[in-house]
C-alpha positions in Angstrom: 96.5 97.2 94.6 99.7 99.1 95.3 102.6 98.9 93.4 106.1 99.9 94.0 108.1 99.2 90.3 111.6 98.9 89.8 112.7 98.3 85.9 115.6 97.0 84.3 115.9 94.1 87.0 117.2 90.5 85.3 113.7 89.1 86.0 110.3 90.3 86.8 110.1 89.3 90.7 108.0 90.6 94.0 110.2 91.1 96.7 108.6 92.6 99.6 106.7 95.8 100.7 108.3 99.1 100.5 105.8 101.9 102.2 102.2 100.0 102.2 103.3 98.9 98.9 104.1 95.9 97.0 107.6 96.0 95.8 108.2 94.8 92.1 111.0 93.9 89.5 110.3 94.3 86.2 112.4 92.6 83.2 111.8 95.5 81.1 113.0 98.9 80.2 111.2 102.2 81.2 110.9 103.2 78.1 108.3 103.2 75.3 105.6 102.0 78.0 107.6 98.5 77.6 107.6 98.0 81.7 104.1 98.9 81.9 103.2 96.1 79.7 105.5 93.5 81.2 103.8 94.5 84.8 100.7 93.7 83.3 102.2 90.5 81.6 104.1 89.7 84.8 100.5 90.3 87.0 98.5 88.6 84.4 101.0 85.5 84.9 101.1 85.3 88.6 97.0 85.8 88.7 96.2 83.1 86.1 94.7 85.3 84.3 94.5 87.2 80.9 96.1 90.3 80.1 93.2 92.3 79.7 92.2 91.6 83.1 94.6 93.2 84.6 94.2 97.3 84.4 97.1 100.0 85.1 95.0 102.8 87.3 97.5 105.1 87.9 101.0 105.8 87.7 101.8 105.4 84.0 105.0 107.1 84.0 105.9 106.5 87.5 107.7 103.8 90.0 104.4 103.8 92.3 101.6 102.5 90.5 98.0 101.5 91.3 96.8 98.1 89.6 93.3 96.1 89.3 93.3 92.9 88.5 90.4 90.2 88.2 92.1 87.5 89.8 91.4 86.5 93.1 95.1 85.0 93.7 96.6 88.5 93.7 95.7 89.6 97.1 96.5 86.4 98.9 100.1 87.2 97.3 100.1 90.4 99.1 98.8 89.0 101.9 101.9 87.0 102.2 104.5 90.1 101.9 102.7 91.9 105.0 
């Protein structure tokens, strides 16, 4: 899945589709790799599912990252945002 982050928000949120992607909000600083791991927190959460079911494919140290999670809730939640 397609991800679209914006750190530093008050609470870790979707909020639409920005470009064929989802559109995030992350609770968390872009620094030290701390809004990587709230995204996968944040995923993990949403999912029902544990952390380490969630993977970060690409986009480390960017805004549009590429996600694969386990969980079969996630793409009905991006269903609903297209």
């Amino acid at each position: 899945m397609k991800l679209k982050v914006t750190p530093g928000a008050l609470r870790s949120e979707f909020v639409g589709t920005y470009g064929g992607e989802l559109k995030v909000r992350l609770n968390a600083a872009p620094v030290d790799g701390k809004a990587n791991k709230e995204l996968i927190k944040f995923i993990a959460s949403i999912g029902r599912c544990p952390k380490d079911a969630v993977k970060l494919l690409r986009g480390h140290k960017s805004k549009h990252k590429t996600i694969q999670c386990k969980s079969a809730l996630i793409p009905l939640i991006s269903e609903c945002f297209e």
